[in-house]
Each structure stands twice: as C-alpha cells, then as structure tokens.
TIRO-2110 file (N, C-alpha, C; in Angstrom, 1 decimal):
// TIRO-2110
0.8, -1.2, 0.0, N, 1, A
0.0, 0.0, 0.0, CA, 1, A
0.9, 1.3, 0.0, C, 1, A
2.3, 1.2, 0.8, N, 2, A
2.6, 2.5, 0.9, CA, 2, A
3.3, 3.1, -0.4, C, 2, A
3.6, 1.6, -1.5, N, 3, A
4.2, 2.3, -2.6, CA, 3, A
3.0, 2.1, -3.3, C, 3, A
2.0, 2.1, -3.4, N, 4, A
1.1, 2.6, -4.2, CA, 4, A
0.9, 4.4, -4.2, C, 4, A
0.9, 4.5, -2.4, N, 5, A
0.4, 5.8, -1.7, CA, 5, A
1.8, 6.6, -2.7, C, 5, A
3.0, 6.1, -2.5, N, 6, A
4.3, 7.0, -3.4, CA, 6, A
4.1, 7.2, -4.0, C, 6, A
3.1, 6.5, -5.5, N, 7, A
2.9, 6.5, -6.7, CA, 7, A
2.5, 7.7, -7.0, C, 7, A
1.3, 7.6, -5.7, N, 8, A
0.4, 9.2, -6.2, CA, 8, A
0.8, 9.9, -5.7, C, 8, A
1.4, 10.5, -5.1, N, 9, A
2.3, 11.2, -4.2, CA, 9, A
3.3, 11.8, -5.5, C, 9, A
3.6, 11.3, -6.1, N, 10, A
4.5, 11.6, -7.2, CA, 10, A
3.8, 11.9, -8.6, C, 10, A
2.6, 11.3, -8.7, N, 11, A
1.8, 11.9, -9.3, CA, 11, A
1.3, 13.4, -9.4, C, 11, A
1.2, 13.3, -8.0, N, 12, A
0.0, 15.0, -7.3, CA, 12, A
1.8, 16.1, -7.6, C, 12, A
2.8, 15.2, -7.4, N, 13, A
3.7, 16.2, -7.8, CA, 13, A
3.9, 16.4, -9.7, C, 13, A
3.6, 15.9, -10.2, N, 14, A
3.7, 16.0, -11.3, CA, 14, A
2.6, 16.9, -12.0, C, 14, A
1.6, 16.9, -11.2, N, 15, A
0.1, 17.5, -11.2, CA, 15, A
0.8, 19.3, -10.9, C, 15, A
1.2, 19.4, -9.6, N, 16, A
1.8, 20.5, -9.2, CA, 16, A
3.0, 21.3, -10.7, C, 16, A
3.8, 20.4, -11.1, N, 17, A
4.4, 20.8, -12.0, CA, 17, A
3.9, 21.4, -13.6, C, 17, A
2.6, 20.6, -13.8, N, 18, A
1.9, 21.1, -14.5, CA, 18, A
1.4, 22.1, -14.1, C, 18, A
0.6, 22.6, -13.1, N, 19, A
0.1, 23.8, -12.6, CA, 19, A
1.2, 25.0, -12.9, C, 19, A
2.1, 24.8, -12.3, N, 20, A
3.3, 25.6, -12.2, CA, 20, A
3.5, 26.2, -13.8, C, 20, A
3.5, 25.1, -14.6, N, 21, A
3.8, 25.4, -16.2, CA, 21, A
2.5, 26.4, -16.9, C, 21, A
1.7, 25.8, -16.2, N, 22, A
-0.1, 26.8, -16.7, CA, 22, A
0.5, 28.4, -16.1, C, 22, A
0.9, 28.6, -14.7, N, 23, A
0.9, 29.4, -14.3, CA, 23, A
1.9, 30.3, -15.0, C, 23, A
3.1, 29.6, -15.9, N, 24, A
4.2, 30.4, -16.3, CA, 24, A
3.5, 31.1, -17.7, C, 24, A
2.9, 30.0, -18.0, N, 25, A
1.9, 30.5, -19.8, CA, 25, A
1.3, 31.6, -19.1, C, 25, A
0.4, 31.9, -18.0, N, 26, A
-0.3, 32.7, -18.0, CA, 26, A
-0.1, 34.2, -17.9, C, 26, A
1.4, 33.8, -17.5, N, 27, A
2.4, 35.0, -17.4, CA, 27, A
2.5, 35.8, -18.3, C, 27, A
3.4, 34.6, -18.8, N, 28, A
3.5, 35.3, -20.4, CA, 28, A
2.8, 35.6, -21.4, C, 28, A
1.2, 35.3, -20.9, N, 29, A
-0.1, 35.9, -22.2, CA, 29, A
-0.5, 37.1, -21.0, C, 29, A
0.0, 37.1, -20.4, N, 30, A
-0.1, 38.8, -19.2, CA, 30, A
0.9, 39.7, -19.7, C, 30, A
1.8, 38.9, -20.0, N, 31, A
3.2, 39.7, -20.5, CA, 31, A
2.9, 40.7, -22.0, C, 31, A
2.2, 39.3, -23.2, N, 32, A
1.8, 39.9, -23.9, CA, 32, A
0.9, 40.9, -23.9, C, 32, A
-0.5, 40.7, -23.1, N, 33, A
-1.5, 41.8, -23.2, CA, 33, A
-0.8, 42.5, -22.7, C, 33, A
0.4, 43.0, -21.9, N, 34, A
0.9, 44.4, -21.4, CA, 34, A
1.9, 45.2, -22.9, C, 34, A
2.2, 44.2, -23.7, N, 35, A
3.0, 44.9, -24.9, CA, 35, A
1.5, 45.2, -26.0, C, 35, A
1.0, 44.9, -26.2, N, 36, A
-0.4, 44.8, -26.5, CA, 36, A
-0.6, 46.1, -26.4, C, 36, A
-1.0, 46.1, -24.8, N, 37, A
-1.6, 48.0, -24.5, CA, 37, A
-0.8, 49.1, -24.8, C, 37, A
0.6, 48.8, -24.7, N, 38, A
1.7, 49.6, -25.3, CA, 38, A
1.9, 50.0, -26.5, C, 38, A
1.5, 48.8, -27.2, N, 39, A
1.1, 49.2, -28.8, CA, 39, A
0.5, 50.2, -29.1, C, 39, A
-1.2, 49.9, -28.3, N, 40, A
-1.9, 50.7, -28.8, CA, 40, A
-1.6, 52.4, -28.6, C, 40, A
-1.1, 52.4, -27.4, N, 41, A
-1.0, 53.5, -26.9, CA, 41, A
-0.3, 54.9, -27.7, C, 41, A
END
C-alpha cells in the first residue's frame, strides 16, 4: 500500500508541476497583453 500511496504522491507532484507550467503560460499571455496595451497606446 505504501508504494502505491508514493505513486500518487509523485503523481499530485507532477500534477503541481503542470500547474506551475499553466501558471508560467499565464504569465507570459499577461506579458503579452501588457506589450499589446503599449502598442496601442
């Protein structure tokens, strides 16, 4: 059972690491709308 429990455990971290990667994209399309408004300006 408990290396089952590691499995996901390493899973929910890999879960975290995707999150992390969503979070960096979201960045950088924040990044863009900020050169975006600069454009217009």
């Amino acid at each position: 059972m408990k290396e089952g429990e590691t499995e996901r455990n390493e899973t929910k971290e890999g879960e975290t690491e995707r999150n992390e990667t969503k979070e960096g994209e979201r960045r950088r399309n924040e990044m863009k709308e900020g050169v975006r408004e600069r454009n217009e300006t």
